[in-house]
C-alpha positions in Angstrom: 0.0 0.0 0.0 2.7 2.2 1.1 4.6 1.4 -2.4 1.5 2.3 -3.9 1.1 5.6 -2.3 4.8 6.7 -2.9 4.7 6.1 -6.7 1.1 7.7 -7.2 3.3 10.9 -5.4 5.9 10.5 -7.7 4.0 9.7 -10.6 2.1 12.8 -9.8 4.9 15.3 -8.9 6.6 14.1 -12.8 2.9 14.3 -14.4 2.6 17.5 -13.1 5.4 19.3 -14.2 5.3 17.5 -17.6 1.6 19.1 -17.9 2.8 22.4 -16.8 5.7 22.9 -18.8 3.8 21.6 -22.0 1.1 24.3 -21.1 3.9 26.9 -21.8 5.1 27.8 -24.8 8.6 26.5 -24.2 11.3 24.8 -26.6 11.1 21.0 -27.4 14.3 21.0 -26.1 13.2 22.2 -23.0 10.4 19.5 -22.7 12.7 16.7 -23.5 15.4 17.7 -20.6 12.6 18.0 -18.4 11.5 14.6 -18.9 15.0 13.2 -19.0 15.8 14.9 -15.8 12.5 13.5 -13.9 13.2 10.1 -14.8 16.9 10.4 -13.7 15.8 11.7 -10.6 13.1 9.4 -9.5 15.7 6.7 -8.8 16.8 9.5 -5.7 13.5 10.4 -4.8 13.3 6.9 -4.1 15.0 6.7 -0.9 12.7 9.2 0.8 9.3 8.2 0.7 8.1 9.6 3.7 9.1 13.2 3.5 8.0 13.8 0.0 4.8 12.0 0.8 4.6 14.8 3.6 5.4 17.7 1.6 2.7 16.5 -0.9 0.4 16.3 2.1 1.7 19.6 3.6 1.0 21.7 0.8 -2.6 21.7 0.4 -3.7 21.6 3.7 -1.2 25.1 4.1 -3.2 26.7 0.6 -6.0 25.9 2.0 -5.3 27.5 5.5 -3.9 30.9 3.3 -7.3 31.3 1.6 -9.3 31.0 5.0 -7.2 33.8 6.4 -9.0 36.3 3.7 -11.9 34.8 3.8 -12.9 35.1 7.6 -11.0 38.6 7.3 -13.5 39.2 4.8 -16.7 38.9 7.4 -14.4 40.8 10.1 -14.7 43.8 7.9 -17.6 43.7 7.3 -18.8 43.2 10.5 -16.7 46.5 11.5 -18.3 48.3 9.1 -21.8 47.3 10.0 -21.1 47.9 13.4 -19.6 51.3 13.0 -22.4 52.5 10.7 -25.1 51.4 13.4 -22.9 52.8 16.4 -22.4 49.7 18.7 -19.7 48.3 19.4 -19.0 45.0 17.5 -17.8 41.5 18.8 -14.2 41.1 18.7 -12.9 38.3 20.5 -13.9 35.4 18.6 -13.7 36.4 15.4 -10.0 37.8 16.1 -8.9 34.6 17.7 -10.4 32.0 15.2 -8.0 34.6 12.6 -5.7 33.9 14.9 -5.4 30.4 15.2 -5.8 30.3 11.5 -2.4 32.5 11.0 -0.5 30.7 13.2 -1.5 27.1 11.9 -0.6 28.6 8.4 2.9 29.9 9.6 3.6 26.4 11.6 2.9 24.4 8.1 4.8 26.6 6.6 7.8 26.2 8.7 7.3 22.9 8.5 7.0 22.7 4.7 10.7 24.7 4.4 12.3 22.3 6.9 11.2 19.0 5.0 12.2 20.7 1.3 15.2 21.5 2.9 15.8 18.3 4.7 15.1 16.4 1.4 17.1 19.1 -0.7 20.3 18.3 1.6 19.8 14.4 1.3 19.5 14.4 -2.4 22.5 16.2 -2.8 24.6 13.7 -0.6 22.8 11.1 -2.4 23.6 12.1 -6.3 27.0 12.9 -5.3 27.6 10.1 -3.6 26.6 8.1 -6.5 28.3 9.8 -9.4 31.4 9.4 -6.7 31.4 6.1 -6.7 30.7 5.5 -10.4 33.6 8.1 -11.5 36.0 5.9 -9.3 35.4 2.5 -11.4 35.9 4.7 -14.5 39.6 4.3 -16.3 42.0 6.4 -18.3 39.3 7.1 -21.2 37.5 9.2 -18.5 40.0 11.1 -17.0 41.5 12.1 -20.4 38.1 13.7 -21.4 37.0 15.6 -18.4 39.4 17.6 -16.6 39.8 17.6 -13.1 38.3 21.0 -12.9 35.6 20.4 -14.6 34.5 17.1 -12.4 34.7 19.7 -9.4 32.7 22.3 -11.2 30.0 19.7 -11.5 30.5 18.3 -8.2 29.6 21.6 -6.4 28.5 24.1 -8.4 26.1 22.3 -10.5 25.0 19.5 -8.0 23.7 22.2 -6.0 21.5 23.9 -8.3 20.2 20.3 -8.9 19.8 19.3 -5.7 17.5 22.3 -5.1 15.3 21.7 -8.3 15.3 18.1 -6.9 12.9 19.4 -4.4 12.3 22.7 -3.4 11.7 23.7 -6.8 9.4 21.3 -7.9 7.4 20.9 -4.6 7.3 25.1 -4.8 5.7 24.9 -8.2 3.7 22.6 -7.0 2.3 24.8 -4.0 2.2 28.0 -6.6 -0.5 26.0 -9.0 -2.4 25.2 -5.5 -1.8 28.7 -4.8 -3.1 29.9 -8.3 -5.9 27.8 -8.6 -7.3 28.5 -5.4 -6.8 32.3 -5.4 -8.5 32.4 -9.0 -11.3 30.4 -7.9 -12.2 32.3 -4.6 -11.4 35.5 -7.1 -14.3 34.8 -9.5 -16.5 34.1 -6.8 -16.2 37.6 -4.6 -15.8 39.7 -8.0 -15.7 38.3 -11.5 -15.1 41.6 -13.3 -11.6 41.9 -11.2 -10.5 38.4 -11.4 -10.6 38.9 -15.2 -9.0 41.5 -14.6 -6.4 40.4 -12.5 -5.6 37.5 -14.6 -5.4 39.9 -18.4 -0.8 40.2 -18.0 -1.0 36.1 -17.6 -0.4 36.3 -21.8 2.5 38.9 -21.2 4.0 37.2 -18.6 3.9 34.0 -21.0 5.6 35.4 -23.8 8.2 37.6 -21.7 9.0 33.7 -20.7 9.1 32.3 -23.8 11.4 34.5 -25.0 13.8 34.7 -23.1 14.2 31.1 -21.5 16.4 30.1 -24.7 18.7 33.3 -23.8 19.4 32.6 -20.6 20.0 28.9 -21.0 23.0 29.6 -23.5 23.9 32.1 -21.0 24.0 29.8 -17.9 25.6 27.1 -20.0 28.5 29.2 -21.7 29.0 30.3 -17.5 29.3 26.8 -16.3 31.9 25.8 -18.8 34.0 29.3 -17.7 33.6 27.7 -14.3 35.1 24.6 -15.0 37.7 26.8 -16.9 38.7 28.8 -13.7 38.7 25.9 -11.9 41.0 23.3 -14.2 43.5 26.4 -14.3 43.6 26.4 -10.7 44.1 23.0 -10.0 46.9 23.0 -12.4 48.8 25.8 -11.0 48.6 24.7 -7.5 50.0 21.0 -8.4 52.6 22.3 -10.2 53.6 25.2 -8.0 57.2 24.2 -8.0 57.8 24.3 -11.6 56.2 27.4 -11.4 58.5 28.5 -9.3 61.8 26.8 -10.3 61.0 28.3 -14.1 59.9 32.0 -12.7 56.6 31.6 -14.5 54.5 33.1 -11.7 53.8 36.5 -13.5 52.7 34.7 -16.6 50.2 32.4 -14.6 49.0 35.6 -12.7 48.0 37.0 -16.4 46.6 34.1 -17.7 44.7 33.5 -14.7 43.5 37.0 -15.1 42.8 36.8 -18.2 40.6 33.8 -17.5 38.9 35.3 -14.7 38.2 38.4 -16.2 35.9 36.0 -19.1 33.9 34.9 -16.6 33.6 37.9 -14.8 32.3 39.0 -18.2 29.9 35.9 -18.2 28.8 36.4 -14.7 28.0 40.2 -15.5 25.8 39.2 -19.0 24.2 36.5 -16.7 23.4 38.6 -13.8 22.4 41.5 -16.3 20.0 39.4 -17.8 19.0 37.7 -15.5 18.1 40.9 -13.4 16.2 42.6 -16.6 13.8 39.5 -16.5 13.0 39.2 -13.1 12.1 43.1 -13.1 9.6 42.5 -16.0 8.3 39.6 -14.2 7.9 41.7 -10.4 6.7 44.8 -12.8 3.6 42.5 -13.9 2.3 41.7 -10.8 2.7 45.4 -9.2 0.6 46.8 -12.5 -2.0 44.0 -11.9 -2.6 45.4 -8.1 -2.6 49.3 -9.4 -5.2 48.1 -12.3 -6.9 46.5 -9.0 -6.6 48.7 -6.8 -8.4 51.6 -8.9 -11.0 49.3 -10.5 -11.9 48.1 -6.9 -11.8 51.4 -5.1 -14.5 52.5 -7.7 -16.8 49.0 -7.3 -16.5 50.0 -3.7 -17.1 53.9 -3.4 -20.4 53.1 -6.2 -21.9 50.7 -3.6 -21.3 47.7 -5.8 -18.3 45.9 -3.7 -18.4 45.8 -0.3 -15.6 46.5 1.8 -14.9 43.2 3.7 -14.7 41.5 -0.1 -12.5 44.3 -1.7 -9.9 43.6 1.5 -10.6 39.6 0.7 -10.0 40.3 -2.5 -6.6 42.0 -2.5 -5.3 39.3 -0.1 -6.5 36.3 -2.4 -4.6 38.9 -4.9 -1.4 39.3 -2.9 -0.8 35.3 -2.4 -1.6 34.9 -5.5 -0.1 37.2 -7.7 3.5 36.3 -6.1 3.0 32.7 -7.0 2.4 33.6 -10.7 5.6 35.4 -10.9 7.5 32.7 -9.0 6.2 30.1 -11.7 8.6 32.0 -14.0 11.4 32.4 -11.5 11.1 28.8 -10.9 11.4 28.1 -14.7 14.4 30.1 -15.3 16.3 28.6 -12.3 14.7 24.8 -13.6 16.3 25.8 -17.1 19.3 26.6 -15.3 19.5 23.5 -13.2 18.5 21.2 -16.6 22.2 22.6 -18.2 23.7 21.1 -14.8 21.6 18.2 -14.5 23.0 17.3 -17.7 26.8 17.8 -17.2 26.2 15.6 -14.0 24.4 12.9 -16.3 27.4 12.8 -18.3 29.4 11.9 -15.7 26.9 9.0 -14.5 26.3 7.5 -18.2 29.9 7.6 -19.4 30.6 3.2 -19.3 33.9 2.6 -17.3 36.9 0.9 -19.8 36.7 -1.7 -17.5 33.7 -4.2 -16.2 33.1 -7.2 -14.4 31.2 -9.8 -16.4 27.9 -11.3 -15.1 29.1 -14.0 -14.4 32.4 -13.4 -12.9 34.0 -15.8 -10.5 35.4 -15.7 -7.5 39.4 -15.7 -7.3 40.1 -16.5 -3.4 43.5 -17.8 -3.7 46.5 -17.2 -6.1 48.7 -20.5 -6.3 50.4 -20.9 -9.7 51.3 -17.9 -11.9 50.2 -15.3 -14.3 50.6 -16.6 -18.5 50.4 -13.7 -20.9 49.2 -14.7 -24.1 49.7 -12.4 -27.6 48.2 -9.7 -26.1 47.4 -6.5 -27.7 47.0 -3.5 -25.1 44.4 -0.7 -25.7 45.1 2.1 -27.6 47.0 5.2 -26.5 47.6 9.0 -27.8 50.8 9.6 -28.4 52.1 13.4 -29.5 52.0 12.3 -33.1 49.4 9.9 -33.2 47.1 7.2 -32.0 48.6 2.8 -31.9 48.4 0.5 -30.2 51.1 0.5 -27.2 52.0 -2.8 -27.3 52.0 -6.2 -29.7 52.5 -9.6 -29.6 54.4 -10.2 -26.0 54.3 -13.3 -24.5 55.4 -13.9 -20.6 55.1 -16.4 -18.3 55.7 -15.3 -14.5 55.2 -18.2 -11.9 54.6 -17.7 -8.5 57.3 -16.3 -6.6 59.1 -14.6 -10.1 60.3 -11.8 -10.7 59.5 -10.3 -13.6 61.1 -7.4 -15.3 60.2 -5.3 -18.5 62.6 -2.8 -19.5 62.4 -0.4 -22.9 62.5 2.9 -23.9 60.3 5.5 -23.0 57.1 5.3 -24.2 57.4 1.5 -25.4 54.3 0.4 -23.6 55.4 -1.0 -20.1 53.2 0.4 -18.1 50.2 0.0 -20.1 51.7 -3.4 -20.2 51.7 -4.0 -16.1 48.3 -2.1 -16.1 47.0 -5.0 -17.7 47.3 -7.2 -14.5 45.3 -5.5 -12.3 43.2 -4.9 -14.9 43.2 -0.8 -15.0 42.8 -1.9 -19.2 41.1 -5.2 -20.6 43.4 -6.2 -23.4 41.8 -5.6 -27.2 43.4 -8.7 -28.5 44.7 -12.4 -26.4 44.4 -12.9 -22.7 46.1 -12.9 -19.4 45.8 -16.5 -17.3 46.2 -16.2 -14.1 46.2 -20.2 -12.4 45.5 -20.9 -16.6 42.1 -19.5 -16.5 41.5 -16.0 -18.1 41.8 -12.5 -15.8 38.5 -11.1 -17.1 36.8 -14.4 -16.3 37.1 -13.0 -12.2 35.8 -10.2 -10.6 38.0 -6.8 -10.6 37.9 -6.1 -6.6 39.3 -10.7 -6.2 41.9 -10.0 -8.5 43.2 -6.3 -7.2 42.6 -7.8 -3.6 45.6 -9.8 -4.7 47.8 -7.2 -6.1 50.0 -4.1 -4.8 51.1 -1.5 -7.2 53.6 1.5 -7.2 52.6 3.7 -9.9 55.2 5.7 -11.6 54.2 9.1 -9.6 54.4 8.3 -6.3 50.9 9.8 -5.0 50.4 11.0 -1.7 47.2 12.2 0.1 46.8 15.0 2.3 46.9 12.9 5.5 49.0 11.6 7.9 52.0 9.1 7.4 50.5 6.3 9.1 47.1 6.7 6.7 49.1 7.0 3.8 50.0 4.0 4.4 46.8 1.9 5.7 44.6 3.6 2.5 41.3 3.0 4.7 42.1 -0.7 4.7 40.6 -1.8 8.2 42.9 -5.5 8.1 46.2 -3.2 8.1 47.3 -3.5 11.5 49.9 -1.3 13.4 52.3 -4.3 13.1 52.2 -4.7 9.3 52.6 -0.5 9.0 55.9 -1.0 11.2 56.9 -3.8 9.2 56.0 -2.2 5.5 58.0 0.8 6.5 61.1 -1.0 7.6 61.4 -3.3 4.3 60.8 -0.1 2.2 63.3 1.8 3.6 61.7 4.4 5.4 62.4 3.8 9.0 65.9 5.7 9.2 63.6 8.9 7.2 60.5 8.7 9.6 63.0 9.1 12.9 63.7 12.3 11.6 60.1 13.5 11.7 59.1 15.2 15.3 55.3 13.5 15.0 56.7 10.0 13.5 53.5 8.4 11.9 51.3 11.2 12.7 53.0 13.8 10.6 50.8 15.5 7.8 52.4 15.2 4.3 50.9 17.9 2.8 48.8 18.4 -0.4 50.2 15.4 -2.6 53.1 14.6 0.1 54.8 18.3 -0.6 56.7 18.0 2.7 58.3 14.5 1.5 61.7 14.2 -1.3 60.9 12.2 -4.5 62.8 9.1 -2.4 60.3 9.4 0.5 57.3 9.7 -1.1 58.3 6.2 -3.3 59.3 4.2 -0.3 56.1 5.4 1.5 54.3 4.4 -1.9 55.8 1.2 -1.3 55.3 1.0 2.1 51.4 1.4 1.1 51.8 -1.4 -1.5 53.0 -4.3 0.5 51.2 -3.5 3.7 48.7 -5.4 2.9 51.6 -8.2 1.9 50.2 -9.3 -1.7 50.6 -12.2 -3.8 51.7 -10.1 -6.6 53.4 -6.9 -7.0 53.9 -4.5 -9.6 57.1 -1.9 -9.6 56.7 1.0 -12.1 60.1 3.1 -12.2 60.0 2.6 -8.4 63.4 3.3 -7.7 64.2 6.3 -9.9 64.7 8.8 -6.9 66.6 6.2 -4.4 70.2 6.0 -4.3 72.2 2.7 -5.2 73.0 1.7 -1.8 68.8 2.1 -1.0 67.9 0.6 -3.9 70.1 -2.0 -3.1 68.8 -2.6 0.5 65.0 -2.5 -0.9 65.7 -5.3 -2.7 67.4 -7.8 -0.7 64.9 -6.7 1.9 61.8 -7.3 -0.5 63.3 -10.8 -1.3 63.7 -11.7 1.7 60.4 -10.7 3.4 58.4 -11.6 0.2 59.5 -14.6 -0.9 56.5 -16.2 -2.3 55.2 -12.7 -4.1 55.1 -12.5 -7.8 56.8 -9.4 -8.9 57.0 -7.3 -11.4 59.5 -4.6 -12.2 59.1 -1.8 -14.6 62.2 0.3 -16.0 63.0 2.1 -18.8 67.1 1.5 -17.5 68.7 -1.9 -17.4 71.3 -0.7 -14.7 68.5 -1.1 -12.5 68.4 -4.6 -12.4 72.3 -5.5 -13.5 72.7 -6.9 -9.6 69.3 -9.3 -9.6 70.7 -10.1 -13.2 73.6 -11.6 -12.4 73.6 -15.2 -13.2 70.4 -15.2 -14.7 69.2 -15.9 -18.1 66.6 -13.2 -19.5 65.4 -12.8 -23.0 64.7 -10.0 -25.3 61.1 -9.3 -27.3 61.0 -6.9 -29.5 58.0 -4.9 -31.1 57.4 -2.2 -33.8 57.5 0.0 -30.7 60.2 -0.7 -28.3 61.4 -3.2 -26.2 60.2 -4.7 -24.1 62.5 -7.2 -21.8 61.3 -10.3 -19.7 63.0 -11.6 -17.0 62.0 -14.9 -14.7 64.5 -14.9 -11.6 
């Protein structure tokens, strides 16, 4: 029953505002994001059934307790006049307190009302971000090459909340304006049909004032959004890479470009806000001549004996609610227009499909006992400075359990997009990857990362402490195995030197640490959780021989059993764990790329 209840709300809310936007002479275009946006939000409207059942029971019964406060005003004049023109003295007490109760029930609902919008307005926004978080985190490279990070906070803040209060507040509000409007016009007609007519003659104007200039603003609000993200990528660039910046004496030409930047959307903002201004001054203006039309019209009805006094008061209040709501019917579809451009920037973040999927039927991979068999693989396509191909071709490997693996070639030969194909951040276009002889895309992605430590080739650090560096919100790293990653990766002599030990803050990506800190800590972070396989990119670049050296006695003697793999574009790096073994060399129409099993 309940179920029932909650989708006839829904179903109503969506029919609603597809009725009333229809009913205006608005652009198809309009019209279709308005039912594109509906149906995307109905999956978050979802997950509060009892609030928006509440608002939709709130609303009427507060109309209908604003139109009785006019009404029994209505025979309170009156009665004063009657009472004054016979010279007694009329009863006050009830009448005033019934008005009473009356106003204060309508201001209770009312607060009411706002606190469950705002409740729900609040929760949705949590809720879509929250989603679109967790989808944007499964997404791979494709993604992040064609939004900017800018951009995904631009839509992340800016735009979620002018969707989060459309959500809600502005379709519940439009809602309670066509209660508003229909009961005001109705209780109109009946006291004075000459003036309701009258009152209700702008209602074309205001129509086509709306029509014309809702396609305006939305380029307006669009081209604004995208100078947002604009600001926003720029600054996120020039904080990262402040000490370039720096080192190069580049800081005046940021300041300009920046400038320059900001200055086209201050431009923007100023057009927006112009506009934006203009329109909602035509829209109060209509209203205001309605009431001086009234107000003159009446006054005559009134001083010719034809209107009584106690309905010309009623009148003007059903007039006053009223007349407001009509305006904020506009106001409300300028700010929906404006929250349809960001409703669909956010939808493009939720329907791009991540590079990389489980299957439907993907198994479960709870133990890693034999090895990892590279077949012919052909590894996704990447963009190069002169062109698109393929990063790697036909390599072959076979790494058993407790190998160590090592591919080495020039920069730019495909290693890493190699490796990457292990913990499956790409799905190979062409051949397979076995691991215990049955294919990697056969399990699930969280098994077979569950297994798996990396060390990309930057080592990224989070603005957090040491110690949570290294645990990476994984609740089975225990103070023991931090202890234990930092000695075999080096870092123990380093963290003595720091006053707060594992409680020292980094800094915004680990700007307190060296380039040789912040990779030991990166390994640190990647055997903590003492894998079954492990994947090296460039790990070493910033240590010194005698560390490197030390790292990796250490790492073969803590992780015997691990299946490694080590990525380098220099062979010098592994001349001591070559000595006396055999290695062979593939090449490719790209590179090199070298295989060694220890």
């Amino acid at each position: 029953m309940f179920d029932k209840l909650m989708g006839f709300v829904i179903g109503s809310i969506v029919g609603t505002s597809r009725v009333l936007v229809k009913l205006l002479p608005l652009p198809d275009s309009l019209v279709s994001d308005l039912d594109a946006n509906l149906n995307w939000l109905k999956k978050f409207w979802r997950h509060y059934p009892v609030r928006l059942i509440a608002i939709a029971a709130i609303t009427p019964v507060n109309a209908v307790l604003t139109f009785a406060f006019p009404y029994l005003l209505r025979d309170i004049v009156n009665d004063m006049e009657g009472a004054i023109k016979a010279g007694v003295t009329p009863e006050y007490f009830w009448p005033i307190a019934t008005l009473f109760i009356v106003g204060l029930a309508t201001v209770l609902t009312y607060i009411l009302l706002q606190s469950q919008r705002a409740y729900v307005n609040l929760n949705l926004e949590w809720r879509i971000r929250s989603t679109v978080y967790r989808r944007i985190t499964g997404m791979g490279n494709r993604f992040f090459t064609k939004f900017r990070t800018g951009d995904v906070i631009t839509r992340f803040t800016d735009d979620l909340d002018k969707v989060s209060f459309f959500a809600c507040s502005q379709i519940f509000r439009s809602y309670e304006a066509v209660l508003y409007i229909a009961a005001g016009t109705a209780f109109m007609y009946v006291l004075n049909p000459v003036l309701a007519t009258a009152a209700l003659v702008p209602l074309p104007l205001f129509a086509v004032v709306l029509a014309k200039t809702d396609m305006r603003l939305m380029k307006l609000f669009d081209r604004l959004q995208k100078l947002i993200s604009r600001v926003n990528n720029h600054l996120e660039v020039c904080f990262s890479g402040v000490r370039v910046l720096r080192t190069y004496r580049k800081e005046n030409q940021q300041i300009v470009s920046f400038a320059s930047i900001a200055e086209d959307r201050k431009q923007q903002e100023v057009r927006t806000a112009a506009t934006h201004v203009f329109v909602e001054n035509i829209y109060m203006s209509i209203p205001n001549i309605t009431m001086f039309v009234i107000l003159v019209l009446g006054g005559y009805y009134v001083m010719e004996g034809t209107f009584d006094s106690g309905s010309f008061v009623s009148f003007m209040f059903c007039l006053m609610f009223t007349a407001p709501k009509i305006f904020e019917m506009g106001w409300i579809a300028i700010n929906g227009r404006r929250a349809f451009v960001s409703a669909g920037r956010i939808r493009e973040l939720e329907s791009t499909e991540p590079d990389v999927r489980d299957r439907d039927s993907a198994q479960r991979l709870s133990k890693f006992e034999r090895g990892i068999v590279q077949l012919s693989t052909t590894s996704p396509s990447t963009i190069t400075a002169r062109r698109r191909r393929r990063s790697s071709t036909r390599v072959r490997f076979s790494a058993p359990k407790g190998s160590t693996t090592a591919f080495v070639g020039p920069v730019g030969s495909g290693k890493t997009t190699l490796a990457g194909l292990i913990p499956r951040l790409y799905d190979a276009t062409e051949g397979s990857i076995r691991i215990d002889g049955k294919d990697i895309r056969t399990f699930s992605i969280r098994d077979v990362r569950d297994h798996i430590g990396l060390v990309p080739q930057e080592a990224v650090m989070f603005s957090d402490s040491i110690r949570n560096n290294i645990i990476f919100g994984r609740d089975d790293i225990s103070e023991e195995d931090v202890q234990w990653a930092i000695r075999v990766s080096q870092f123990a002599n380093d963290l003595r030197a720091f006053p707060e030990g594992l409680d020292t803050m980094v800094g915004h990506r680990g700007m307190t640490l060296s380039g040789g800190q912040k990779q030991r800590l990166a390994i640190a972070r990647a055997i903590a959780g003492r894998p079954s396989i492990l994947i090296l990119d460039d790990c070493s670049s910033a240590l010194d021989a005698e560390t490197e050296a030390l790292l990796w006695l250490a790492l073969e003697k803590e992780l015997p059993d691990a299946t490694i793999f080590v990525i380098s574009h220099r062979i010098a790096s592994f001349q001591l764990r070559l000595t006396g073994s055999s290695y062979s060399k593939t090449a490719n129409k790209w590179g090199w790329e070298l295989t060694n099993s220890f």
